[in-house]
Short mmCIF file of the C-alpha atoms (twelve columns), coordinates in Angstrom:
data_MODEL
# 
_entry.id   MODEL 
# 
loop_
_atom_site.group_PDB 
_atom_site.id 
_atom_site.type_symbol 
_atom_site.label_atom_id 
_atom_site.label_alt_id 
_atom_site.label_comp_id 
_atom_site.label_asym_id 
_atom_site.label_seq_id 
_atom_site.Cartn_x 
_atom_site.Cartn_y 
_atom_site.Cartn_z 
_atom_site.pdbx_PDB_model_num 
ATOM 1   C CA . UNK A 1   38.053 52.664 149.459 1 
ATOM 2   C CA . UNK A 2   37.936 56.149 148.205 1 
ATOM 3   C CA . UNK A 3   35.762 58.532 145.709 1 
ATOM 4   C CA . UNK A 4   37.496 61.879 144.545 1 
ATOM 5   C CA . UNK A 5   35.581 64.352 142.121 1 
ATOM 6   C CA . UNK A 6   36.992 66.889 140.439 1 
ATOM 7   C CA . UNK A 7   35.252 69.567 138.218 1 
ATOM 8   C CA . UNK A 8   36.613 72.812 136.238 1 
ATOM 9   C CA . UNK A 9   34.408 75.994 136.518 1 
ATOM 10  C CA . UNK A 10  34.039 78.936 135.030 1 
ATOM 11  C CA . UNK A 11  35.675 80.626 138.035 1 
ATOM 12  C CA . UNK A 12  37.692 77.506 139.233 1 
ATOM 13  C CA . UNK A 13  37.855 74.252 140.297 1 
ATOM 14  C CA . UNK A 14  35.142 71.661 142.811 1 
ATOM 15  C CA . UNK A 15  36.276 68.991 144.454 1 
ATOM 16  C CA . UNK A 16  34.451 66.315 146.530 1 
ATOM 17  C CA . UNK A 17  35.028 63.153 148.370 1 
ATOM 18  C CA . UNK A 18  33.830 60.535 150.346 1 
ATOM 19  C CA . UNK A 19  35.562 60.194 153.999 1 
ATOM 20  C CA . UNK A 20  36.018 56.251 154.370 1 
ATOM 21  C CA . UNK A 21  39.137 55.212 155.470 1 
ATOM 22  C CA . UNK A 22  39.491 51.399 155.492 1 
ATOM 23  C CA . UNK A 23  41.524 49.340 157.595 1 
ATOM 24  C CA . UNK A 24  42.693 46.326 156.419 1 
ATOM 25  C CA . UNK A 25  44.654 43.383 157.592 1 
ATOM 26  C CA . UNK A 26  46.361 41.113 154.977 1 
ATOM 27  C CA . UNK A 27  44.256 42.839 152.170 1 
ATOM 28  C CA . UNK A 28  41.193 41.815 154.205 1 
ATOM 29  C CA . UNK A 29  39.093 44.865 155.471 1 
ATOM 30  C CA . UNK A 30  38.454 45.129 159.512 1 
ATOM 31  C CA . UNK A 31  36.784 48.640 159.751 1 
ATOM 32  C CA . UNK A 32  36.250 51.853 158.534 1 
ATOM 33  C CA . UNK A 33  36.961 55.292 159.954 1 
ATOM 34  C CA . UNK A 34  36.208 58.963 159.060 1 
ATOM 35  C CA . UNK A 35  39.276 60.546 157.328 1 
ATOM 36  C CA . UNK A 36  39.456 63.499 155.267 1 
ATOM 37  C CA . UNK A 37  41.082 62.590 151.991 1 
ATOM 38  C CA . UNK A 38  41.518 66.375 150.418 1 
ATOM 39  C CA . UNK A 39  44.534 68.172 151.770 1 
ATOM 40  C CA . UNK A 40  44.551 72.154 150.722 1 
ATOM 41  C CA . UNK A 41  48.293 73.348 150.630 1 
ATOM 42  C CA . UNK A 42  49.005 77.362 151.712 1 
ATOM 43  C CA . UNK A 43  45.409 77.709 150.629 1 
ATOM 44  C CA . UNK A 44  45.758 77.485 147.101 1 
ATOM 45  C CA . UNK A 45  46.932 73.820 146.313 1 
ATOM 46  C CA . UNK A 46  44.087 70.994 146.735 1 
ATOM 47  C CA . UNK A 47  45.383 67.614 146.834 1 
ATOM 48  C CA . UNK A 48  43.416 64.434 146.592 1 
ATOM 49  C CA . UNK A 49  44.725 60.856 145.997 1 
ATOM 50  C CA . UNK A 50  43.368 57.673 145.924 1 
ATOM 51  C CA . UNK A 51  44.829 53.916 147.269 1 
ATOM 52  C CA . UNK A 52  47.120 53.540 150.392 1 
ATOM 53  C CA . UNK A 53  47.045 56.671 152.848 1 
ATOM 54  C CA . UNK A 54  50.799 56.131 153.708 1 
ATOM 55  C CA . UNK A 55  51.461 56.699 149.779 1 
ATOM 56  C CA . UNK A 56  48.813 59.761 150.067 1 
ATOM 57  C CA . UNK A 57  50.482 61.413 152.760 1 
ATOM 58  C CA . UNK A 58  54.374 61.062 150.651 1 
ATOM 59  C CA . UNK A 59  52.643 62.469 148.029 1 
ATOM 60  C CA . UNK A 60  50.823 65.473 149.370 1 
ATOM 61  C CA . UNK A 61  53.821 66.141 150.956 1 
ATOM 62  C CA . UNK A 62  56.676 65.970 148.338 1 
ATOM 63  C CA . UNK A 63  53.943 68.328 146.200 1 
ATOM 64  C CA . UNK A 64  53.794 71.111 149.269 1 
ATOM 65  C CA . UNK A 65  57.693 70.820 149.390 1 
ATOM 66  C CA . UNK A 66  57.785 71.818 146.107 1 
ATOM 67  C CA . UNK A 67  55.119 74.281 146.238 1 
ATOM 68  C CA . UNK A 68  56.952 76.339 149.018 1 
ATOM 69  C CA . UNK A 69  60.258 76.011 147.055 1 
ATOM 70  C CA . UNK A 70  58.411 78.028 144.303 1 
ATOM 71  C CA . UNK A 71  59.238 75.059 141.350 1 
ATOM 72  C CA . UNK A 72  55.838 75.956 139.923 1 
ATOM 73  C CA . UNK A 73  57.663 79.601 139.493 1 
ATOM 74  C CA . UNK A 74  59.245 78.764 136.216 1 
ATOM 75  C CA . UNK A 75  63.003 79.867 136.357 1 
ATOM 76  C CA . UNK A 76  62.636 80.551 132.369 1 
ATOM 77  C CA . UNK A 77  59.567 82.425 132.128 1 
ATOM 78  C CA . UNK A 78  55.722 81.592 133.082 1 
ATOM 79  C CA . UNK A 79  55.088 77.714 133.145 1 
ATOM 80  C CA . UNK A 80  52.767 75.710 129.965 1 
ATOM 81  C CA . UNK A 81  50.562 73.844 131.308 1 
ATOM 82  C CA . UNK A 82  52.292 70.736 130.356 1 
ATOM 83  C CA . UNK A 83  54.670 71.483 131.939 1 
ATOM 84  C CA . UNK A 84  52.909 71.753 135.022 1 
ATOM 85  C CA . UNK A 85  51.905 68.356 134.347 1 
ATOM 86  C CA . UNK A 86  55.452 66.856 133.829 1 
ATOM 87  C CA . UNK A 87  56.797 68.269 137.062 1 
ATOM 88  C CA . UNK A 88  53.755 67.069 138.860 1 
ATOM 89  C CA . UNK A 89  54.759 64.038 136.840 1 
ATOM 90  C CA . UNK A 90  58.183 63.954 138.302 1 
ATOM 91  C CA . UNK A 91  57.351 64.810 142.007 1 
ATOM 92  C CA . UNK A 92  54.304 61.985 142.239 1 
ATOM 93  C CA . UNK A 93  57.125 59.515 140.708 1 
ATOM 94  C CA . UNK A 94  59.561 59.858 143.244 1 
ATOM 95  C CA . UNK A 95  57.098 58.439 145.675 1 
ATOM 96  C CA . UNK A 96  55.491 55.631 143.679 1 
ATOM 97  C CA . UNK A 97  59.096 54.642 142.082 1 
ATOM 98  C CA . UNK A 98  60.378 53.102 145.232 1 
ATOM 99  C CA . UNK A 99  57.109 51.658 146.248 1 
ATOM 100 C CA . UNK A 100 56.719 50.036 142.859 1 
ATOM 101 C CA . UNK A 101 60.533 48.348 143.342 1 
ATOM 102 C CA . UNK A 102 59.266 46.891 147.256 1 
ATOM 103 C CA . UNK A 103 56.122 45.566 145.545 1 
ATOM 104 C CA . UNK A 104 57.724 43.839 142.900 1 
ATOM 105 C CA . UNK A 105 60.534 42.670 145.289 1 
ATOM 106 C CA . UNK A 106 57.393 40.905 147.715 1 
ATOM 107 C CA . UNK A 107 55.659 39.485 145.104 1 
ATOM 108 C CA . UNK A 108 56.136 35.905 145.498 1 
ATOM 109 C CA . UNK A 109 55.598 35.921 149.168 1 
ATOM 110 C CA . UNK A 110 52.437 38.623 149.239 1 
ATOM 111 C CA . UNK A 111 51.143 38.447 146.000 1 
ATOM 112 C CA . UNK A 112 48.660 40.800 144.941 1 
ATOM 113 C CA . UNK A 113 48.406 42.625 148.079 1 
ATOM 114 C CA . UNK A 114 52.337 44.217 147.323 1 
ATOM 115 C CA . UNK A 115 51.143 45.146 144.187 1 
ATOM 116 C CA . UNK A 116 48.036 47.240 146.009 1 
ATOM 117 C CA . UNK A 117 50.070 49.027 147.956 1 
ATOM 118 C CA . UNK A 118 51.949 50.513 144.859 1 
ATOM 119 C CA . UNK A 119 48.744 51.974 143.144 1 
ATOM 120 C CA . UNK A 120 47.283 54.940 143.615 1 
ATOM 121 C CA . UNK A 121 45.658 57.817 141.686 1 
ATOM 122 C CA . UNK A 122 46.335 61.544 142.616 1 
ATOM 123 C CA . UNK A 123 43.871 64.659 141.867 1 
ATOM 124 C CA . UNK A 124 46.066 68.001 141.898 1 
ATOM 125 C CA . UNK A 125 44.344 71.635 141.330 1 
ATOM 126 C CA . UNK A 126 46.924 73.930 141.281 1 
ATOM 127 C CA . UNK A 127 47.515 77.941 140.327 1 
ATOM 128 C CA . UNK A 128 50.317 78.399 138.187 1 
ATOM 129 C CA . UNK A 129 51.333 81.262 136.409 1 
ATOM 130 C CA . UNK A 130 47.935 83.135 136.899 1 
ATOM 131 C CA . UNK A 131 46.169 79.884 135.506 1 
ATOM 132 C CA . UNK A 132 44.260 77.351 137.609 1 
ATOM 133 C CA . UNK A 133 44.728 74.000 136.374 1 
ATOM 134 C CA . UNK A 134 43.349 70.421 137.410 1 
ATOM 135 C CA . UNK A 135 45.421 67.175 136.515 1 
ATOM 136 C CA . UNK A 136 44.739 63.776 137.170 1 
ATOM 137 C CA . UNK A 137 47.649 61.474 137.384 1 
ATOM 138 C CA . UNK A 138 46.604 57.970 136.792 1 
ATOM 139 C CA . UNK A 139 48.745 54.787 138.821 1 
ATOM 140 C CA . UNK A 140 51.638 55.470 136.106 1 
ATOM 141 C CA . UNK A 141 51.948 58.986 136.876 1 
ATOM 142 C CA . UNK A 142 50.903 59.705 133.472 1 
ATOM 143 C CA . UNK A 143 49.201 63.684 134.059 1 
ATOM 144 C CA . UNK A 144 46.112 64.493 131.958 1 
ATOM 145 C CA . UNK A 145 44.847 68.047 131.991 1 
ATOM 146 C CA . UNK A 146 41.607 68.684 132.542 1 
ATOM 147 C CA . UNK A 147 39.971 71.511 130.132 1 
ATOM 148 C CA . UNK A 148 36.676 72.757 128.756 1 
ATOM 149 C CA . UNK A 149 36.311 69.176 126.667 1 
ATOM 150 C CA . UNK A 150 37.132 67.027 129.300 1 
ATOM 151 C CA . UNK A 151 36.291 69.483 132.914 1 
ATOM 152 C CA . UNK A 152 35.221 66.703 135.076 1 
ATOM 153 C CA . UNK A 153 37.272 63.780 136.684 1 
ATOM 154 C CA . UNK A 154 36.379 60.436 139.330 1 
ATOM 155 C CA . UNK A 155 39.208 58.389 140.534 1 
ATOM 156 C CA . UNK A 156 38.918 55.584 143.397 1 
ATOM 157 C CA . UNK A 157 37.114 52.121 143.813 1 
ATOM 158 C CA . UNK A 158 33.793 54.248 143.790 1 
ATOM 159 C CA . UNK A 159 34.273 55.668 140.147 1 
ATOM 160 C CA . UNK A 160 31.913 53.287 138.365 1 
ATOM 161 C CA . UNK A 161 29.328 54.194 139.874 1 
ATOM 162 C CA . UNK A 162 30.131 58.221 139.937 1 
ATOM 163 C CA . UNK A 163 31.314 58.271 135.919 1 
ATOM 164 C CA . UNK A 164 28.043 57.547 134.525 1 
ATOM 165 C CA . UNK A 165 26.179 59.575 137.231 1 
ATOM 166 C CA . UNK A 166 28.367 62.762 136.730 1 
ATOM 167 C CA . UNK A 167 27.759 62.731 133.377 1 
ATOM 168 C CA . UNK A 168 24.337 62.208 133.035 1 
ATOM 169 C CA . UNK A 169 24.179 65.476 135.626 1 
ATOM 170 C CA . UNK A 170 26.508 67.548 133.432 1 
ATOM 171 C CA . UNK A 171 24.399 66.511 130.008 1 
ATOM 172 C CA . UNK A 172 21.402 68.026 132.293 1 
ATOM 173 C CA . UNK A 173 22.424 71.032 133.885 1 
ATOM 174 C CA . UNK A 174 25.545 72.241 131.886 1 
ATOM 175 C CA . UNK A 175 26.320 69.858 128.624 1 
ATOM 176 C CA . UNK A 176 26.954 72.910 126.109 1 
ATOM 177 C CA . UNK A 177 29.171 75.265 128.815 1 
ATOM 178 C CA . UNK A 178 31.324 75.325 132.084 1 
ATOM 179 C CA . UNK A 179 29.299 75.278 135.178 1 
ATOM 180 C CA . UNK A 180 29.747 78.042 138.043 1 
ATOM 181 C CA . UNK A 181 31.028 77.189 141.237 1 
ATOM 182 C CA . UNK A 182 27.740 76.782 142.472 1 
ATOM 183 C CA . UNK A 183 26.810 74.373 140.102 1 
ATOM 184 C CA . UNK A 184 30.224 72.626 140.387 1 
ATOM 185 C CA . UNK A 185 29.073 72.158 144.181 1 
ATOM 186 C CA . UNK A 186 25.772 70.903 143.491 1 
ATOM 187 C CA . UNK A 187 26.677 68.442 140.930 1 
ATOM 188 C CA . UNK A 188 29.819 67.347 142.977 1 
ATOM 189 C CA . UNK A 189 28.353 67.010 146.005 1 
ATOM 190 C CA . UNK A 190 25.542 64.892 144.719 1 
ATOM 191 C CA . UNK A 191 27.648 62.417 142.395 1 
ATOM 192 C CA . UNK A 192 29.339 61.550 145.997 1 
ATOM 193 C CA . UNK A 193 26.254 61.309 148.016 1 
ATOM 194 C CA . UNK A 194 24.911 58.704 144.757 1 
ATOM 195 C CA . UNK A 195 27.714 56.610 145.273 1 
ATOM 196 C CA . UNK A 196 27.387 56.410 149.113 1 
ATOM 197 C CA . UNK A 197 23.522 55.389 148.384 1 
ATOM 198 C CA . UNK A 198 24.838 52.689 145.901 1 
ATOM 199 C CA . UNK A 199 28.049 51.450 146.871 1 
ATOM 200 C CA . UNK A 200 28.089 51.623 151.087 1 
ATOM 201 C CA . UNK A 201 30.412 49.317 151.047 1 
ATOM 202 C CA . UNK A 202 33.435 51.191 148.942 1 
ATOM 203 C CA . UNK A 203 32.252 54.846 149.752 1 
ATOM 204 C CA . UNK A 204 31.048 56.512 153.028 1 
ATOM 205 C CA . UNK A 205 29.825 59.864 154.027 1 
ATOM 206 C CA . UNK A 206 29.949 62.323 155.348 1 
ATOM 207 C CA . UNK A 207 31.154 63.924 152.098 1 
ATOM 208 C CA . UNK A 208 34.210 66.748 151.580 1 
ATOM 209 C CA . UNK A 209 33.846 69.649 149.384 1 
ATOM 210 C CA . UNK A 210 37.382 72.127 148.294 1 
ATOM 211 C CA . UNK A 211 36.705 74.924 146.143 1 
ATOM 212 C CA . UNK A 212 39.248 76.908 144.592 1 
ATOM 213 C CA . UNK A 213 38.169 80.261 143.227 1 
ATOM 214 C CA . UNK A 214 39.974 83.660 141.841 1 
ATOM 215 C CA . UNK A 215 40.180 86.569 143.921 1 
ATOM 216 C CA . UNK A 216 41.785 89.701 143.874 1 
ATOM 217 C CA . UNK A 217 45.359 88.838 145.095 1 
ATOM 218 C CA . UNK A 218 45.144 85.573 143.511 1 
ATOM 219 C CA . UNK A 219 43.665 82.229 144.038 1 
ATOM 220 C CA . UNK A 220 41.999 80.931 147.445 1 
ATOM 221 C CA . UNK A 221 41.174 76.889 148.225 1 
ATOM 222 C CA . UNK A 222 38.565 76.401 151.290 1 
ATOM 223 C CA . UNK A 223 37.048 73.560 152.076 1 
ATOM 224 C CA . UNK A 224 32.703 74.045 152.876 1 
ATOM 225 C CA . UNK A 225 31.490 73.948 156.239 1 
ATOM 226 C CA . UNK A 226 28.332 71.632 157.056 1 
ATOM 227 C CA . UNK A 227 26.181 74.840 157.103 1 
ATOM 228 C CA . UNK A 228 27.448 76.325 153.527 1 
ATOM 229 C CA . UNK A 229 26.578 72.292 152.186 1 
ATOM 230 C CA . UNK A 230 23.232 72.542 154.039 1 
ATOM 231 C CA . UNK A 231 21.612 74.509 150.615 1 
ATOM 232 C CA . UNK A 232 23.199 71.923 148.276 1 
ATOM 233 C CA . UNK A 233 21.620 69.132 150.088 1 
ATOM 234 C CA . UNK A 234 18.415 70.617 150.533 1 
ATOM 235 C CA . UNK A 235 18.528 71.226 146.509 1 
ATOM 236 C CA . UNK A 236 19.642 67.690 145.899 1 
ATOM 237 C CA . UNK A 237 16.696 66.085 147.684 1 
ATOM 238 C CA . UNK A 238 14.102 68.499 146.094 1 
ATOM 239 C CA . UNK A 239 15.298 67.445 143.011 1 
ATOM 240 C CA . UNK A 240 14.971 63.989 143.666 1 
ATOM 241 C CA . UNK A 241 11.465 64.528 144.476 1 
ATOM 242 C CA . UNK A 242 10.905 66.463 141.450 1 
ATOM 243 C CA . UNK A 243 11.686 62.998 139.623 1 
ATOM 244 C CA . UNK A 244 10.303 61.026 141.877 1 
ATOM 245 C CA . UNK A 245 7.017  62.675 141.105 1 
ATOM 246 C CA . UNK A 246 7.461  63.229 137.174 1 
ATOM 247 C CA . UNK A 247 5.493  60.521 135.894 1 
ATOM 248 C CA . UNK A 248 2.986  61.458 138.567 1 
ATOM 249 C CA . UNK A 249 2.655  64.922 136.779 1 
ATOM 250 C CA . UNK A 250 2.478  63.978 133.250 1 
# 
């Protein structure tokens, strides 16, 4: 059970999750435990995925391989950024292919549960070629870039209730441009800590926040202490009673 937010800035990228991991035996949950579910890579890669951890951790891995192999280089010339997106593309593929080939193969004997542990959703923000870019590749490895139109993303079991949330947030605080990092924080942090109020059973705090921002010698990913959320929070609940006292007001 999983929640993964992703938002462009103006100076780079937010992202946020919940930190339930669920056991399960036979498809059938036993308990939950605290895991963190966004990996940073030689603190410029953030990785995020969604679905079975063992297909998580094949992923995040196969992408830092690559990473420290330089194929995000571009042996031609600087990388397009769909091209970022097919070798991200190619790299998530080879871990889901075989997977996909088990689950099939188990199907008549496990049913739905083979085909659960063959789906998974994977949030990438990555630095190439001076550009920061955020991709989401959906269970088919299909990659979708995330821009100025489209600079937010939720993937996981808690997405229906973070979608609507985040966007009613963004058409409030930053409909008509990109948000800072700040903002990207703020509105990150408190579409996760809305789902954990609303769906305790799929999501569970305490919550993660990565940013990745420029610097001089390039790009840096760090993920927020406690103390450095502490602001966000207190901001979050004095907005809430701002609207819990609006009608009061007028």
């Amino acid at each position: 059970m999983t929640l993964i937010v992703g938002i462009r800035c103006r100076e780079g990228v937010v992202l946020a999750a919940d930190r339930a991991a669920t056991f399960s035996h036979l498809g059938e949950p036993t308990i939950r435990q605290p895991y963190k579910k966004l990996r940073i890579i030689a603190n410029q890669v953030v990785v995020g995925t969604s679905g079975p951890v063992a297909l998580g951790q094949s992923i995040t891995g196969e992408i830092e391989k690559a990473w420290n192999a330089k194929t995000f280089s571009g042996a031609s010339g600087p990388m397009m950024p769909h091209e970022v997106g097919l070798k991200l593309r190619e790299i998530v593929w080879r871990c889901i292919e075989p997977q996909m080939k088990i689950a099939q193969a188990c199907r008549g004997v496990t049913g739905d549960l083979a085909q659960q542990s063959a789906i998974c959703n994977t949030l990438v923000a990555i630095p190439v070629s001076r550009r920061l870019h955020l991709f989401e590749l959906d269970p088919h490895c299909l990659p979708e870039l995330k821009d100025e139109k489209i600079p937010f993303v939720t993937i996981g079991s808690g997405q229906r209730a973070a979608d609507p949330f985040l966007a009613f947030l963004r058409r409030i605080f930053w409909q008509d441009r990109q948000p800072t990092i700040s903002e990207g924080v703020f509105t990150a942090l408190w579409t996760v800590r809305h789902a954990i109020d609303v769906l305790p059973a799929y999501v569970f705090g305490p919550e993660q926040v990565v940013t990745i921002s420029q610097e001089k010698d390039g790009f840096n990913a760090m993920e927020l202490s406690d103390e450095q959320l502490e602001e966000h929070r207190e901001a979050i609940g004095q907005a809430e009673r701002s609207l819990a006292n609006f009608r009061t007001r007028s």
